[in-house]
SEBA-553683 format. One record per residue (C-alpha): residue number from 1; x, y, z. Coordinates in pm, whole numbers. Layout:
LOTI/NUM/X/Y/Z
...
END
This chain:
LOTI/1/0/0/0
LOTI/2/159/343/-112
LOTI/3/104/680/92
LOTI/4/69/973/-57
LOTI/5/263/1295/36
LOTI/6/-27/1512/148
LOTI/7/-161/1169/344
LOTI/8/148/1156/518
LOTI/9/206/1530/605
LOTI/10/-140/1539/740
LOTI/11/-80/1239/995
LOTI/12/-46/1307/1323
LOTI/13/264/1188/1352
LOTI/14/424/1323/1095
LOTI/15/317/1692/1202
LOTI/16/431/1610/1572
LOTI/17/738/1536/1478
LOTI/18/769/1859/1251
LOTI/19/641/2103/1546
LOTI/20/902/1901/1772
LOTI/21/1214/1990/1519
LOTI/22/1072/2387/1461
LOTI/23/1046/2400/1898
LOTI/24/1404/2228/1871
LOTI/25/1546/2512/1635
LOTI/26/1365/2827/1854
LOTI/27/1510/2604/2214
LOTI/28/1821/2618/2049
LOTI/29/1839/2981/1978
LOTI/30/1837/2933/1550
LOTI/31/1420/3081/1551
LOTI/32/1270/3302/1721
LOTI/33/949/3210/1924
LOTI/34/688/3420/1680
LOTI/35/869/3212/1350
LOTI/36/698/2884/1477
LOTI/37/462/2865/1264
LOTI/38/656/2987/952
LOTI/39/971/2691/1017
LOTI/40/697/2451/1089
LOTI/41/542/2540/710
LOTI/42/893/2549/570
LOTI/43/1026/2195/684
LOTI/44/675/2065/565
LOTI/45/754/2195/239
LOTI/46/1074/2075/215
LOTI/47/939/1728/331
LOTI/48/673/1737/67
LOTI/49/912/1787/-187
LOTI/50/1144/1487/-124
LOTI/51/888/1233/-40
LOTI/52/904/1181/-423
LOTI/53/1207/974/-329
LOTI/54/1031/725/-45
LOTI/55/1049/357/-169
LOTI/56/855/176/62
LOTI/57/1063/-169/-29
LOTI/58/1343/-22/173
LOTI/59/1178/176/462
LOTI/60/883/236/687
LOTI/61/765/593/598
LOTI/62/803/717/924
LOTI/63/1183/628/940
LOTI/64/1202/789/617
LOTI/65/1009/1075/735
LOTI/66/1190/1134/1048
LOTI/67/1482/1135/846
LOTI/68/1396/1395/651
LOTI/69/1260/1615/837
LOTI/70/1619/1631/1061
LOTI/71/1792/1708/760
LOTI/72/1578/1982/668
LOTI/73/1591/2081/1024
LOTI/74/2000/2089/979
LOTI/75/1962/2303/680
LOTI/76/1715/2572/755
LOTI/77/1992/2568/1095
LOTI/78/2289/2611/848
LOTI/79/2116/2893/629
LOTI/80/2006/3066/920
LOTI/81/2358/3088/1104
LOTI/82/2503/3210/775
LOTI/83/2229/3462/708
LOTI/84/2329/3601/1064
LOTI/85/2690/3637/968
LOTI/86/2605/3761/641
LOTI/87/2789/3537/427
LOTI/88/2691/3215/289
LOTI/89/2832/2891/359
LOTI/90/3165/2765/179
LOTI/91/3266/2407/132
LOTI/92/3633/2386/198
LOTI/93/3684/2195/-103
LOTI/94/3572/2487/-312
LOTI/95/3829/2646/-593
LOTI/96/3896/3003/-505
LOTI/97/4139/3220/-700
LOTI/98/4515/3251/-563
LOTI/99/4648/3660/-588
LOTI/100/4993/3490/-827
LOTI/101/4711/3335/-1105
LOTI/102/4591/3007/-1076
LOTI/103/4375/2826/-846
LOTI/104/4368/2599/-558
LOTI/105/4130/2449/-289
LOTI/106/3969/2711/-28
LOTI/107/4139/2432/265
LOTI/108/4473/2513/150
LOTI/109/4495/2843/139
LOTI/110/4426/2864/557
LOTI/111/4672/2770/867
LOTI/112/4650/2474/969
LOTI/113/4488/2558/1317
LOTI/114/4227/2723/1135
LOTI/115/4156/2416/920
LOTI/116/4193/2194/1241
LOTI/117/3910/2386/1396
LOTI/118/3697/2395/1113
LOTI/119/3760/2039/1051
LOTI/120/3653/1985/1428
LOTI/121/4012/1799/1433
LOTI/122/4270/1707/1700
LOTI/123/4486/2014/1748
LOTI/124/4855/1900/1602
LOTI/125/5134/1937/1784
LOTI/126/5406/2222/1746
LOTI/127/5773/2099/1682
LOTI/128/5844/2222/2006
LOTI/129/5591/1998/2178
LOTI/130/5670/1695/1926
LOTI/131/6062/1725/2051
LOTI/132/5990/1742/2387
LOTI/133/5710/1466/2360
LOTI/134/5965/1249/2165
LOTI/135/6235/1283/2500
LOTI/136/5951/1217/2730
LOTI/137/5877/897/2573
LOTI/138/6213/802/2523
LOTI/139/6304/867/2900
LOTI/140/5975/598/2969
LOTI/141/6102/369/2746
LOTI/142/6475/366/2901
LOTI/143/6297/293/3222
LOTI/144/6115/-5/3104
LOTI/145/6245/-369/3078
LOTI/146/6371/-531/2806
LOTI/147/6036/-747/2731
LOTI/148/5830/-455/2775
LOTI/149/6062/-235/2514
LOTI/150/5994/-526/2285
LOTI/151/5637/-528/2313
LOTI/152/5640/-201/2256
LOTI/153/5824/-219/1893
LOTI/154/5643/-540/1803
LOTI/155/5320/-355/1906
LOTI/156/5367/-104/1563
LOTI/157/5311/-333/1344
LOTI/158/5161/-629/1436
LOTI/159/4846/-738/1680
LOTI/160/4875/-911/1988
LOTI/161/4732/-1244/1880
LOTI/162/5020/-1214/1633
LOTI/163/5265/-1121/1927
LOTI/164/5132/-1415/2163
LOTI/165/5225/-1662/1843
LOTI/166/5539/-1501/1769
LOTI/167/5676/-1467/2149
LOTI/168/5527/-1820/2222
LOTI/169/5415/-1576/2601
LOTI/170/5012/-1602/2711
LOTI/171/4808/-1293/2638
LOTI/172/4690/-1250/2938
LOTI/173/5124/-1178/3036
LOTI/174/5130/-930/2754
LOTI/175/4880/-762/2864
LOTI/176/4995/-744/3213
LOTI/177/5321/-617/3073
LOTI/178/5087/-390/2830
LOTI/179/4922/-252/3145
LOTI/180/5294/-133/3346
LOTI/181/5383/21/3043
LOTI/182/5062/249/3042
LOTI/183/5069/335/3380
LOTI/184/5437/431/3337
LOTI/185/5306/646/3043
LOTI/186/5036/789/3293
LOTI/187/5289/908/3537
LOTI/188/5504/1063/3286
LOTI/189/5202/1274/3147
LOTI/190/5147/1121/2841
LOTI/191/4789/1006/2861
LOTI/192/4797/1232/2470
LOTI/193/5035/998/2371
LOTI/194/4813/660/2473
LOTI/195/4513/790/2283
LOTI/196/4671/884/1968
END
């Protein structure tokens, strides 16, 4: 049984969940209180005009709906913001112009920081920091015993079921071993350096 696009935007559900997204965008600060009923008619629109692509042999319309209806609701968020700051948004993969002729992608012509923060990336390390990181490790690895220094090495490039076969040792004694070394990392300060 197929559902027609005004059937489904006149279902209950369907304009609950619509008034719940529009009360989500004015909680979050994107609408204003009196543009209720204006978001609720736009992301209604923009539902009717994509329900063209429901195929009922791979979804229940509501899923699809719901779906939808939050991407919508991410748009109208996205033009909104860039309305506010007056400019309108820019994929970073974008060709711009470079000032010496020619042309490159909008990502590369920005510091690295900048792109980190755009990218909603791990801030990298300055050389400074990746020196002094590299003699912090190295004075926890002097400290550690031979077995665990080889553990560590073996640990690059190959998993520990592979290490257990190779060493002929029990997991559960490479992981103990795994475990010192952490802690030892832990008291040096380099809980980064664990998680990377």
């Amino acid at each position: 049984m197929s559902i027609s696009a005004e059937e489904v935007s006149q279902h209950p559900f369907t304009q609950s969940v619509i008034r719940r997204y529009a009360n989500k965008l004015i909680r979050n600060g994107i609408a204003e209180k009196q543009d209720r009923e204006t978001l609720v008619q736009e992301i209604r629109l923009r539902f009717l005009q994509r329900w063209c692509k429901f195929d009922s042999d791979f979804g229940h319309h509501k899923s699809f709906m719901c779906t939808v209806v939050n991407r919508c609701c991410s748009n109208i968020s996205r033009e909104i913001q860039a309305q506010r700051k007056g400019t309108k948004a820019v994929s970073l993969s974008c060709m711009v112009s470079l000032p010496c002729g020619g042309k490159t992608e909008l990502a590369q012509t920005i510091g690295e920081d900048e792109l980190d923060r755009r990218l909603e990336r791990k801030r990298r390390l300055s050389r400074t920091e990746h020196l002094s990181l590299a003699h912090d490790l190295a004075m926890v690895i002097a400290s550690l015993t031979p077995e665990q220094r080889q553990l560590i090495e073996l640990l690059k490039n190959q998993t520990m079921a592979q290490i257990t076969v190779a060493l002929g040792v029990a997991r559960s004694t490479l992981v103990s071993r795994l475990a010192v070394i952490r802690e030892r990392m832990r008291e040096a300060n380099l809980q980064e350096y664990l998680n990377s």
